[in-house]
N, CA, C and O atoms as CSV, one atom per row, in Angstrom:
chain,resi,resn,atom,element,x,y,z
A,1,UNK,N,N,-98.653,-166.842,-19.058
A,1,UNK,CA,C,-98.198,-167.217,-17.729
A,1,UNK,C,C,-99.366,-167.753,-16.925
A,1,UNK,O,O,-100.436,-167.151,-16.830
A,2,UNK,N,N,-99.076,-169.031,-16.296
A,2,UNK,CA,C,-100.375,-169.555,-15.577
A,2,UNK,C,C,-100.658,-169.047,-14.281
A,2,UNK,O,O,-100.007,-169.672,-13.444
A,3,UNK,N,N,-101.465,-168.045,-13.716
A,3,UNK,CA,C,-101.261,-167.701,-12.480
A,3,UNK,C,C,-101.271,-168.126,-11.376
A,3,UNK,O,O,-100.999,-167.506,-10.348
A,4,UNK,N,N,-101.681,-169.554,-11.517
A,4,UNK,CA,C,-101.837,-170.536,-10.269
A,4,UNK,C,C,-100.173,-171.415,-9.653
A,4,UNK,O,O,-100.106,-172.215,-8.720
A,5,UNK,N,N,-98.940,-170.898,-10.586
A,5,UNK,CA,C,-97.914,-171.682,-10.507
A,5,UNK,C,C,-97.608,-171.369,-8.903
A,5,UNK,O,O,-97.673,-170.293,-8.308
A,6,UNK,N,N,-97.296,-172.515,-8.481
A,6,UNK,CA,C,-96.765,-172.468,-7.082
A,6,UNK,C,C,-95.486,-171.242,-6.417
A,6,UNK,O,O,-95.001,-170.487,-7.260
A,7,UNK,N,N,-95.086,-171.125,-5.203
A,7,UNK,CA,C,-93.867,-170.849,-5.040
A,7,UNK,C,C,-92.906,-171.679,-5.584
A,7,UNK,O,O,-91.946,-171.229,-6.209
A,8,UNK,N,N,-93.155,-173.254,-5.329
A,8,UNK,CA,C,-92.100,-174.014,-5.967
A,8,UNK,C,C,-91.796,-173.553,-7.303
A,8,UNK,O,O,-90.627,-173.293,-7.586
A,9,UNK,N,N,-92.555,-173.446,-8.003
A,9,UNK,CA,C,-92.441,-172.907,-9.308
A,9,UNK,C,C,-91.611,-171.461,-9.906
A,9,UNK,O,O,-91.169,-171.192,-11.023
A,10,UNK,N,N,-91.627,-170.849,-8.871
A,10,UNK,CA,C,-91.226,-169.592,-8.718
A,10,UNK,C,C,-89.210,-169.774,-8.408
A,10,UNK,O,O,-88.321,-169.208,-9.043
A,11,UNK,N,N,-89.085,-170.616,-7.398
A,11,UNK,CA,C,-87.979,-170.616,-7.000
A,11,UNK,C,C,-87.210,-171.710,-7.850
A,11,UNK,O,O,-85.979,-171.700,-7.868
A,12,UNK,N,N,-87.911,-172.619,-8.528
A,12,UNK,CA,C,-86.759,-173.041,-9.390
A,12,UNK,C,C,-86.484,-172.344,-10.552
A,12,UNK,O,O,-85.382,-172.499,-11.077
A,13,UNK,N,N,-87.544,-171.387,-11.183
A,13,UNK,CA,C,-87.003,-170.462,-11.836
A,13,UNK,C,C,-85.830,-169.648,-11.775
A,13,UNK,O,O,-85.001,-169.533,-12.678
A,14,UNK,N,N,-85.794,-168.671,-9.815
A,14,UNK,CA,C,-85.200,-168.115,-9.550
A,14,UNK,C,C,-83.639,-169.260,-9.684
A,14,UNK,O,O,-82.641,-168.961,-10.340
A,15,UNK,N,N,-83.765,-170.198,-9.102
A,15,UNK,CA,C,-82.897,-171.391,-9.269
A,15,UNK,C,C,-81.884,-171.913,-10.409
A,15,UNK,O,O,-80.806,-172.429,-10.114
A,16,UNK,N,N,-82.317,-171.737,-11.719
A,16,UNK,CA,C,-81.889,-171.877,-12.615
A,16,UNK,C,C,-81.473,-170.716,-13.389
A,16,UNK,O,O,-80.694,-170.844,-14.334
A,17,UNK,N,N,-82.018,-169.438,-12.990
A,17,UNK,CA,C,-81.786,-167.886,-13.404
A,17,UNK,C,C,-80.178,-167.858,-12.382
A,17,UNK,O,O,-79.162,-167.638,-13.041
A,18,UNK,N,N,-80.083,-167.977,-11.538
A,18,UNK,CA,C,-78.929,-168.020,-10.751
A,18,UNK,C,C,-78.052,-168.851,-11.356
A,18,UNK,O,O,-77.370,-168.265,-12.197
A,19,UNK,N,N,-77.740,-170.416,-11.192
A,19,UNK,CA,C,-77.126,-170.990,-12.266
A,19,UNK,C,C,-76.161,-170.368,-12.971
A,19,UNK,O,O,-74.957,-170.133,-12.866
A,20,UNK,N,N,-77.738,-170.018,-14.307
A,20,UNK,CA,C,-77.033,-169.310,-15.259
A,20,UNK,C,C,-76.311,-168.058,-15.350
A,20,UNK,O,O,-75.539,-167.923,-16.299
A,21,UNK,N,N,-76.488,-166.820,-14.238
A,21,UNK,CA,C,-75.871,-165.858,-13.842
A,21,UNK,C,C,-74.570,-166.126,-13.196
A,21,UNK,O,O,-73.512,-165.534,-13.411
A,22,UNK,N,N,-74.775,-167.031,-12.431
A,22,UNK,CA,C,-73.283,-167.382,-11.311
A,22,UNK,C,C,-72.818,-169.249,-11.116
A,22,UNK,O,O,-72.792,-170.109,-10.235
A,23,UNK,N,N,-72.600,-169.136,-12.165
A,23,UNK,CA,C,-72.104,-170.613,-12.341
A,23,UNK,C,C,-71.378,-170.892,-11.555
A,23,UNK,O,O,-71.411,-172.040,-11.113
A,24,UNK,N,N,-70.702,-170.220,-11.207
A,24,UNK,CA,C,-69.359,-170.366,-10.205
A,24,UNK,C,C,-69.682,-170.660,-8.890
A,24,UNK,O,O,-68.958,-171.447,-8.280
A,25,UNK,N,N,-70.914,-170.023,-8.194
A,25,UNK,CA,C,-71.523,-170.499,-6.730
A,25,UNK,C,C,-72.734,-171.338,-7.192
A,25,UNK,O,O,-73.469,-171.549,-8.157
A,26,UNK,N,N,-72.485,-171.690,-5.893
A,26,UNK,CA,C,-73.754,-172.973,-5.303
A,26,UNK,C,C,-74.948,-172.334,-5.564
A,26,UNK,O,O,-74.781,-171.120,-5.446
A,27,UNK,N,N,-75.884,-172.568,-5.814
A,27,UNK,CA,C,-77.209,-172.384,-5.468
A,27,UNK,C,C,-78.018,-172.649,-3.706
A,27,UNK,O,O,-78.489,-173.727,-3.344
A,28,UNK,N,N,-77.999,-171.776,-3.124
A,28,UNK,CA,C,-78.679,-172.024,-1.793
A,28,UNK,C,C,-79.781,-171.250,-1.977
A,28,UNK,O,O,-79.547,-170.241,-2.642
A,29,UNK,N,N,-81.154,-171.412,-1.531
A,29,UNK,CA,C,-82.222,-170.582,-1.469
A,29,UNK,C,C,-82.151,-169.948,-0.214
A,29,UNK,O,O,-83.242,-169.439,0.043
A,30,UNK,N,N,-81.297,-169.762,0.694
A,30,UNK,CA,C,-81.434,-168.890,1.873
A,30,UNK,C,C,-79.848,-168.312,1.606
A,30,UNK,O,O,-79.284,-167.915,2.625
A,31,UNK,N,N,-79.272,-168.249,0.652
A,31,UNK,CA,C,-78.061,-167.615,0.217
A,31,UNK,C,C,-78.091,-165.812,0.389
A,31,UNK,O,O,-78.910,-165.437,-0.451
A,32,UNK,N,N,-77.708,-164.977,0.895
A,32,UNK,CA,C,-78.064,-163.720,0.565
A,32,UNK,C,C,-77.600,-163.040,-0.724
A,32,UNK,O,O,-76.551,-163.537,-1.135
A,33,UNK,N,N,-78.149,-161.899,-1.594
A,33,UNK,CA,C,-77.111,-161.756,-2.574
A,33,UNK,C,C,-76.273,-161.267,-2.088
A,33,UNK,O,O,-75.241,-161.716,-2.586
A,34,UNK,N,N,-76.071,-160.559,-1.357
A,34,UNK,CA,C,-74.536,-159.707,-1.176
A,34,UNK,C,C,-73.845,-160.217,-0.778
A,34,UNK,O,O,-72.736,-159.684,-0.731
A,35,UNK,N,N,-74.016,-161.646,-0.195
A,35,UNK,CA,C,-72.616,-162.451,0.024
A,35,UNK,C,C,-71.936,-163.072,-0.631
A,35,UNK,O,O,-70.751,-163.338,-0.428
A,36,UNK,N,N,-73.153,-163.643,-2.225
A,36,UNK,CA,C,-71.888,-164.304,-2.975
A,36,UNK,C,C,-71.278,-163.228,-4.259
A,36,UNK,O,O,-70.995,-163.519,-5.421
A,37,UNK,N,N,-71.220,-162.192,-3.708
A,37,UNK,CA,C,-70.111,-160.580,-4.044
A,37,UNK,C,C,-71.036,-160.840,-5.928
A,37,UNK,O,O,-70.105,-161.400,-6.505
A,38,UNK,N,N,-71.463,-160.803,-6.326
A,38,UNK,CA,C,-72.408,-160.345,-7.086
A,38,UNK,C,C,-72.608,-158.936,-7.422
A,38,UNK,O,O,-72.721,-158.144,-6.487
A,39,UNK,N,N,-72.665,-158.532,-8.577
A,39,UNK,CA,C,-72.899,-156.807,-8.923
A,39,UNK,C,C,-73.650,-156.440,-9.361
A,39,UNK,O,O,-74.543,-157.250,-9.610
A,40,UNK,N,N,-73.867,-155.048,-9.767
A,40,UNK,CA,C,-75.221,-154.581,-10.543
A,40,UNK,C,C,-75.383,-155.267,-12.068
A,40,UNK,O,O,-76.466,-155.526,-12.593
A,41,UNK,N,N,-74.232,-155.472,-12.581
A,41,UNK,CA,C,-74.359,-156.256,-13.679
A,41,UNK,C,C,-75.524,-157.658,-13.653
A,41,UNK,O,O,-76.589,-157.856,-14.236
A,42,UNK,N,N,-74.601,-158.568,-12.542
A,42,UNK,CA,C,-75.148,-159.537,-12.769
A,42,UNK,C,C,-76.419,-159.481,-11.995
A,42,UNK,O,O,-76.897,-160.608,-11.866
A,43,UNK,N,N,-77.182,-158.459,-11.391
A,43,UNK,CA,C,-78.406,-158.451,-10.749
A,43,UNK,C,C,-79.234,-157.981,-11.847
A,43,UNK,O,O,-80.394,-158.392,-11.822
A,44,UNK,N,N,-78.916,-157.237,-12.777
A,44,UNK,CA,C,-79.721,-157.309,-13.823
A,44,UNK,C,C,-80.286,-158.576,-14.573
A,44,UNK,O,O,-81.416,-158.892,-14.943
A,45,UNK,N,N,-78.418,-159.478,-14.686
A,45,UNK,CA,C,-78.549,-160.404,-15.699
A,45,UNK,C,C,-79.806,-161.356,-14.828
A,45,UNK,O,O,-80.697,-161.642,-15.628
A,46,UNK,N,N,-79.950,-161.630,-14.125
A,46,UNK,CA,C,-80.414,-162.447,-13.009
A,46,UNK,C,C,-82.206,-162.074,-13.323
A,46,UNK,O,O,-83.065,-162.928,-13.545
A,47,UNK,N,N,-82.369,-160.935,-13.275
A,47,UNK,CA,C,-83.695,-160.258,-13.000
A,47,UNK,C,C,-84.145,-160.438,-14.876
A,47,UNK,O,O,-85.274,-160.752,-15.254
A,48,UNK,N,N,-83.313,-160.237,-15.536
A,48,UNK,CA,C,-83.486,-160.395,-17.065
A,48,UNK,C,C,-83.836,-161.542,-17.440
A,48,UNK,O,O,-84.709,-161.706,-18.293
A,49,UNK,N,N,-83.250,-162.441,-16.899
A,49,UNK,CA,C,-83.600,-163.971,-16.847
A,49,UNK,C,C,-84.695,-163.891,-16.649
A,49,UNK,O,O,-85.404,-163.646,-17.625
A,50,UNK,N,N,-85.342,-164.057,-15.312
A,50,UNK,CA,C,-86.100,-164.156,-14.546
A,50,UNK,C,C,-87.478,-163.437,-15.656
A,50,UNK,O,O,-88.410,-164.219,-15.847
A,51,UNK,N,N,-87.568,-162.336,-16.194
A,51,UNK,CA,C,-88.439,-161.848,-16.686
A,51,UNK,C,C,-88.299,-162.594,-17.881
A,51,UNK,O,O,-89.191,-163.425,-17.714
A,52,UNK,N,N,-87.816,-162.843,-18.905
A,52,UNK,CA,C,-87.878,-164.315,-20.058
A,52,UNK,C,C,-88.787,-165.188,-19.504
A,52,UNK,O,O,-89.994,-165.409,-19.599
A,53,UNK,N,N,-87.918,-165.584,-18.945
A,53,UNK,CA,C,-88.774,-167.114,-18.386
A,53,UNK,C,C,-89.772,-167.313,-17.551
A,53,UNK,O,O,-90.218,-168.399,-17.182
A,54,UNK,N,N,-90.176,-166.079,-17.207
A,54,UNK,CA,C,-91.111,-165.869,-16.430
A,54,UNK,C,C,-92.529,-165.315,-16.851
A,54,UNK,O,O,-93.511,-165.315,-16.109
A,55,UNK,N,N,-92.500,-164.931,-17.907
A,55,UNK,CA,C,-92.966,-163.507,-18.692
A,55,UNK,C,C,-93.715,-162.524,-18.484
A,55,UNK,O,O,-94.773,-162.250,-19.050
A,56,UNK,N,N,-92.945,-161.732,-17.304
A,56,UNK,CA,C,-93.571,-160.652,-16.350
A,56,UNK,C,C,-92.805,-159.555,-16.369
A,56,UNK,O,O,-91.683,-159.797,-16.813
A,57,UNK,N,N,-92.973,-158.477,-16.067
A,57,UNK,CA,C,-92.130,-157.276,-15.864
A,57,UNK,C,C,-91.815,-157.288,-14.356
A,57,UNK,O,O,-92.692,-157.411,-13.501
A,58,UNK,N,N,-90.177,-157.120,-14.024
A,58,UNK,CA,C,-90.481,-157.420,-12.849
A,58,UNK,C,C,-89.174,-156.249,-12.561
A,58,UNK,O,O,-88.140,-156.133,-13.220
A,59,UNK,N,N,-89.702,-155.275,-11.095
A,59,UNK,CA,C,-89.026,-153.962,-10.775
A,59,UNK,C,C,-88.017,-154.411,-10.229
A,59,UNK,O,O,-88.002,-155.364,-9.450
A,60,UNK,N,N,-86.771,-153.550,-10.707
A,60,UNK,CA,C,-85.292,-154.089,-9.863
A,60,UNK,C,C,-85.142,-153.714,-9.012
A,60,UNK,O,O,-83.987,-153.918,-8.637
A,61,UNK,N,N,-86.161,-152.779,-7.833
A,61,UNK,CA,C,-85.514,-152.688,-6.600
A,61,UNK,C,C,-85.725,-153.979,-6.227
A,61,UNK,O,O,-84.880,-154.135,-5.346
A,62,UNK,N,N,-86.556,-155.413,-6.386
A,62,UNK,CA,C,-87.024,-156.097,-6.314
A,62,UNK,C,C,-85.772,-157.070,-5.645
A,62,UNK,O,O,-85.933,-157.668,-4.581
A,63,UNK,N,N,-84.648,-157.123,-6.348
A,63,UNK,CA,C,-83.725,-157.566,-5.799
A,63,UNK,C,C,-82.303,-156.801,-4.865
A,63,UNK,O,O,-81.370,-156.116,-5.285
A,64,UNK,N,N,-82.587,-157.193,-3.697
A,64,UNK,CA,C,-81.581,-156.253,-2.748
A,64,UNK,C,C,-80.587,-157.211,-2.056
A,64,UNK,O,O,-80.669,-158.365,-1.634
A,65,UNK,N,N,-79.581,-156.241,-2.110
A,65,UNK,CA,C,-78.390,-156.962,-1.190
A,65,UNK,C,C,-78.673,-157.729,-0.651
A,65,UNK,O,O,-78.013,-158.726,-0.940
A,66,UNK,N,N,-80.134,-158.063,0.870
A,66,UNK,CA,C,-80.401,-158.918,1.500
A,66,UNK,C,C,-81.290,-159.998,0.716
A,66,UNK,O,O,-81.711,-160.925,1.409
A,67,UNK,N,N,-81.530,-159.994,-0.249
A,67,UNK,CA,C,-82.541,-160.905,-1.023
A,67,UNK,C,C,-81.818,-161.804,-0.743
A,67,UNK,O,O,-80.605,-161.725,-0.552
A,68,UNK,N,N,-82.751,-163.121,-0.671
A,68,UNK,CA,C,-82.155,-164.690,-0.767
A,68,UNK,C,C,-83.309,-164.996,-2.238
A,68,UNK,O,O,-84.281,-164.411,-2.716
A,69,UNK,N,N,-82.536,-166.226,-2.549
A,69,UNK,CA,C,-83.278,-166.636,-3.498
A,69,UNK,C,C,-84.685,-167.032,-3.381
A,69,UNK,O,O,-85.533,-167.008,-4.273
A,70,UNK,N,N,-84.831,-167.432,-2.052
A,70,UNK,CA,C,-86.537,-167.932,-1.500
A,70,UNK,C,C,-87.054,-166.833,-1.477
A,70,UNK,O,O,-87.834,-166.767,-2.428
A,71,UNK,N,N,-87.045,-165.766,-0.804
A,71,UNK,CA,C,-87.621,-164.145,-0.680
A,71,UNK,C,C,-87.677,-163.820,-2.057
A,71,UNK,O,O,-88.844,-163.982,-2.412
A,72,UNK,N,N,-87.003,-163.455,-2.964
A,72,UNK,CA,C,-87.655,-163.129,-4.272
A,72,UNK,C,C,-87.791,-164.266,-5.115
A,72,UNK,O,O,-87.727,-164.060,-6.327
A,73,UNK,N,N,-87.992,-165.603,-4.644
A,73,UNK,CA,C,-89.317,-166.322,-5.533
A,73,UNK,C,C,-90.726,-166.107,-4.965
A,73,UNK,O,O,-91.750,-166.272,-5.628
A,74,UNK,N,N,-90.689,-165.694,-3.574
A,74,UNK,CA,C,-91.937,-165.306,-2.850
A,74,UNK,C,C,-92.153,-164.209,-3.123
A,74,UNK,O,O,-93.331,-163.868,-3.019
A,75,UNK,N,N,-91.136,-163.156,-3.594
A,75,UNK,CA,C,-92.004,-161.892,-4.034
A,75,UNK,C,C,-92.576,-161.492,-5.325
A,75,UNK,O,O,-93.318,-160.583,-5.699
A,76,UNK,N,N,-91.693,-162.950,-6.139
A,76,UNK,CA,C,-92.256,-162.702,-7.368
A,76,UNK,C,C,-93.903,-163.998,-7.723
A,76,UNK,O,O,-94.751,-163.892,-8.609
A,77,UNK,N,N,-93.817,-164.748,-6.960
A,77,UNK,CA,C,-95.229,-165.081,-6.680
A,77,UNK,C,C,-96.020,-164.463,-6.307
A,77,UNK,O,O,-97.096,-165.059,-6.365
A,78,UNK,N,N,-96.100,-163.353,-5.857
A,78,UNK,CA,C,-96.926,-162.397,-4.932
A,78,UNK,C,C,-96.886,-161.384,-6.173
A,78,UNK,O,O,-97.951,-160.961,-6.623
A,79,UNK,N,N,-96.129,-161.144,-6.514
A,79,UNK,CA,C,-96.380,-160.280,-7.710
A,79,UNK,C,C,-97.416,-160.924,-9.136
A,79,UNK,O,O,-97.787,-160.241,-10.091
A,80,UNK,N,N,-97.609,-161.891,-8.990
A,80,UNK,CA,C,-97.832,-162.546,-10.433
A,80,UNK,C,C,-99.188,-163.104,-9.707
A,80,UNK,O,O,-99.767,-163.968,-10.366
A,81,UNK,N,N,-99.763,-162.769,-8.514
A,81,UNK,CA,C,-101.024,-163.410,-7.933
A,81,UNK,C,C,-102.113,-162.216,-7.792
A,81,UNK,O,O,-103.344,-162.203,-7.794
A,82,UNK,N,N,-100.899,-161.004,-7.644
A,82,UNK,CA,C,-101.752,-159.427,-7.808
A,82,UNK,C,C,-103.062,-159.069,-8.589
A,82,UNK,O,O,-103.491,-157.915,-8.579
């Protein structure tokens, strides 16, 4: 993993991890999760992604009801700059 990858870098990850979790909604980066009714299932599938393609260990309180997709590409940049 290169540690210099941008936020941009971060959020089209998160971007395409979504996608593939919720095909069915839009992608917005200021989307909250708990609004597009999303479950523990697919917050795993999401965070599972995210750690593949990312190749980091990354903690699931990490993603919360209020998460938007921009907030945890910024927290997972911040995690990976640690």
């Amino acid at each position: 993993m290169d540690r210099l990858r941008s936020r941009d870098d971060y959020l089209a990850n998160v971007a395409q991890a979504w996608r593939e979790t919720l095909p069915d909604v839009a992608f917005d980066a200021d989307r909250r999760w708990e609004d597009v009714g999303a479950d523990s299932f697919a917050s795993l599938q999401l965070l599972m992604q995210l750690e593949d393609s990312l190749g980091i260990s990354i903690p699931l309180d990490l993603l919360r009801p209020e998460s938007t997709p921009a907030m945890l590409a910024a927290a997972l940049w911040r995690i990976n700059r640690a």
